[in-house]
N, C-alpha and C positions, 0 to 999 in steps of 0.2 A: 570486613576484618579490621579491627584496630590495630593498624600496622605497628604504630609507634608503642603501645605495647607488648606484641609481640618480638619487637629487635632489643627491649629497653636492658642495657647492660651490654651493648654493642661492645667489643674493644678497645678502648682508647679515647672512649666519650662519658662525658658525665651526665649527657642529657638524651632519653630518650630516642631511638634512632629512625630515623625515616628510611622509607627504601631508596630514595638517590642518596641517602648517606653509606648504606649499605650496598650499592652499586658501584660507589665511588672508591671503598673500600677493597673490593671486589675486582678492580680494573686496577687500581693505584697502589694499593696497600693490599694483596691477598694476605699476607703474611700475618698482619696486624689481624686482618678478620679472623680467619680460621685460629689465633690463639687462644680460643673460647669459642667452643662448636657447641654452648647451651644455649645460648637465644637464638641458634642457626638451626636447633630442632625445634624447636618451638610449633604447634599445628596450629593453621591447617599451612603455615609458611612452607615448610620442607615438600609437604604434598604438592603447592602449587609451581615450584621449583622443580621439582619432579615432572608435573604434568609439561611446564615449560618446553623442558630437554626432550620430551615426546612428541612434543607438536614440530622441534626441529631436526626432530630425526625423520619424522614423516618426510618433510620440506627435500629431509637429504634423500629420502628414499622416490621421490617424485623427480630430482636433479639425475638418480640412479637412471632410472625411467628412461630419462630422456638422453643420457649417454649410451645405453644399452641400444634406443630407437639410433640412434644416428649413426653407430658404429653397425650396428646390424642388420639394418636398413626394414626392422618389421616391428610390429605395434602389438600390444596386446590390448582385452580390450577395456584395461585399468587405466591407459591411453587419455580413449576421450575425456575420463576426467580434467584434462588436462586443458581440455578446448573451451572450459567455461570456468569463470572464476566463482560463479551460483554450484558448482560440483565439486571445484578444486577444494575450497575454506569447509566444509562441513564435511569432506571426506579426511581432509589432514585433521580436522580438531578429533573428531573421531577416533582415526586412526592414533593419533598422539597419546589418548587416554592410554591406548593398547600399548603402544610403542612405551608409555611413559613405565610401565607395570615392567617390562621385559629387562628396559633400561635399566632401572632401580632395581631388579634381582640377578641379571646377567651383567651386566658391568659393574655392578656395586662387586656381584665379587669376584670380580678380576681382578676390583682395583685395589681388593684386600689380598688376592692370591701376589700383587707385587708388592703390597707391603710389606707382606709374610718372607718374601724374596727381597726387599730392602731389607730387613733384620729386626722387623716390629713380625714375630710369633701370634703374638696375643692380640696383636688389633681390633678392635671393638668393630664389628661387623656394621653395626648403624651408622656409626661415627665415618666409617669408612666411604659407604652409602654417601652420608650426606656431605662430605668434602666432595667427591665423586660428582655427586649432584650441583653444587654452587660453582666448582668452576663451570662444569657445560654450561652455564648462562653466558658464560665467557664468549662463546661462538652462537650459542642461541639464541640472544638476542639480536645480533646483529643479523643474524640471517632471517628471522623473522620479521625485522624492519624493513630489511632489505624486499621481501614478498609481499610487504603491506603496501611500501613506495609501486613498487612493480603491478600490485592491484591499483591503483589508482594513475597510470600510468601508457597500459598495455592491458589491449582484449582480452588477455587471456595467460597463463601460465606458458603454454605455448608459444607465444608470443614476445614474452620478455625472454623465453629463454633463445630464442632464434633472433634478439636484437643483435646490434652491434655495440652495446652500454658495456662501458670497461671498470666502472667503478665498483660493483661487486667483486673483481678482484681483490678488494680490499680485504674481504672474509679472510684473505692469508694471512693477515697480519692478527687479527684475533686467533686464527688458529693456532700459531707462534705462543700468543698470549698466553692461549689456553693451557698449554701444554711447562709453561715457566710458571705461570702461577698455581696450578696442580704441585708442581715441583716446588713449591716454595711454602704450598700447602702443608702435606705431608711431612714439611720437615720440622715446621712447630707443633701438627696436632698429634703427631706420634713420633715412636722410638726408633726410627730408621735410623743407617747407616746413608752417612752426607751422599757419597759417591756413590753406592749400589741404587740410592733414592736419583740421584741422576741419571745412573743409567737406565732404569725402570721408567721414570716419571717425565725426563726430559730428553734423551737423547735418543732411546729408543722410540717413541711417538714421532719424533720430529724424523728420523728415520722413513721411517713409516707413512707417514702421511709425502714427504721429500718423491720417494719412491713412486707411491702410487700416483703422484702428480704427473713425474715421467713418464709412468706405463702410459697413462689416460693419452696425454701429449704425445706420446709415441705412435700410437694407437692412431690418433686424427690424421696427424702426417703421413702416414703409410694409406690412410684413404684418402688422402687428396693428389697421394702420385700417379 
């Protein structure tokens, strides 16, 4: 793929864009990115962005996995994937294709059903899609680096996730991310209302994810009394 190509017309740049330019954008400047969502559809760009956010939802769906094994004390037998990282990698990239297809029609339009509830009626269904899509690299990548460190690291998925390593806690901090720069998204690539786009885009998520962090924590503690 000739990347520089397909970014050329980036936001705020007079020269052709590279993808760390558009990553840096993407992290530092959402705002500046998403003000021009034409070189952000661009093929096969948006597809592999796509595919991205499915391989790290596999990643979340294998983290599910092993919270469900620990809290429930039983294994199913999707499980041993988990014991070899020759079964783990070719079961998530797999799976991600799937996962990538689900993502981009079930949360792209969710993410248009709160638009429609910010006070953008008419929002462009693609457009929607692919803001939808460019923040999740927001936590996607970091948690896919984070799997790759841990493959070269630890025997096995299994393994890194029963370490005692604290610095993947950091994923919270992209999470955060993700959910402000979505919010920051939505407010230059469509016609929302400021506030109802906060309540939708940033305060409610952040809710949300806030929560589920306690159940889960709640959860471990009551099995360790």
């Amino acid at each position: 793929m000739n990347t520089s190509a397909q970014l050329e017309g980036l936001p705020g740049t007079t020269q052709p864009a590279s993808v760390r330019r558009l990553l840096a954008a993407l992290y530092l400047q959402p705002s500046r990115l998403f003000a021009d969502l034409t070189p952000l559809k661009a093929k096969p760009l948006w597809i592999i962005v796509a595919w991205i956010g499915g391989v790290s939802s596999a990643i979340d769906r294998a983290d599910r996995l092993m919270v469900k094994s620990d809290l429930a004390g039983n294994e199913s037998s999707t499980m041993q994937l988990l014991d070899s990282w020759a079964a783990f990698w070719p079961f998530i990239l797999i799976v991600g294709a799937f996962n990538a297809a689900l993502v981009w029609l079930i949360g792209g339009w969710w993410y248009r059903v709160r638009l429609k509830w910010s006070g953008d009626a008419n929002a462009d269904p693609f457009s929607a899609r692919i803001v939808y899509s460019y923040t999740n690299l927001i936590t996607a990548l970091p948690a896919i680096t984070a799997t790759l460190i841990s493959t070269l690291v630890y025997e096995s998925y299994r393994a890194a996730w029963n370490s005692d390593e604290a610095w993947s806690a950091l994923l919270v901090v992209f999470i955060a991310w993700d959910c402000i720069a979505s919010y920051k998204g939505v407010r230059v690539a469509f016609a929302v209302s400021k506030w109802k786009a906060r309540f939708w885009f940033l305060i409610l998520p952040l809710m949300f994810y806030l929560a589920a962090a306690l159940v889960i924590g709640g959860m471990y503690a009551m099995q360790e009394m």
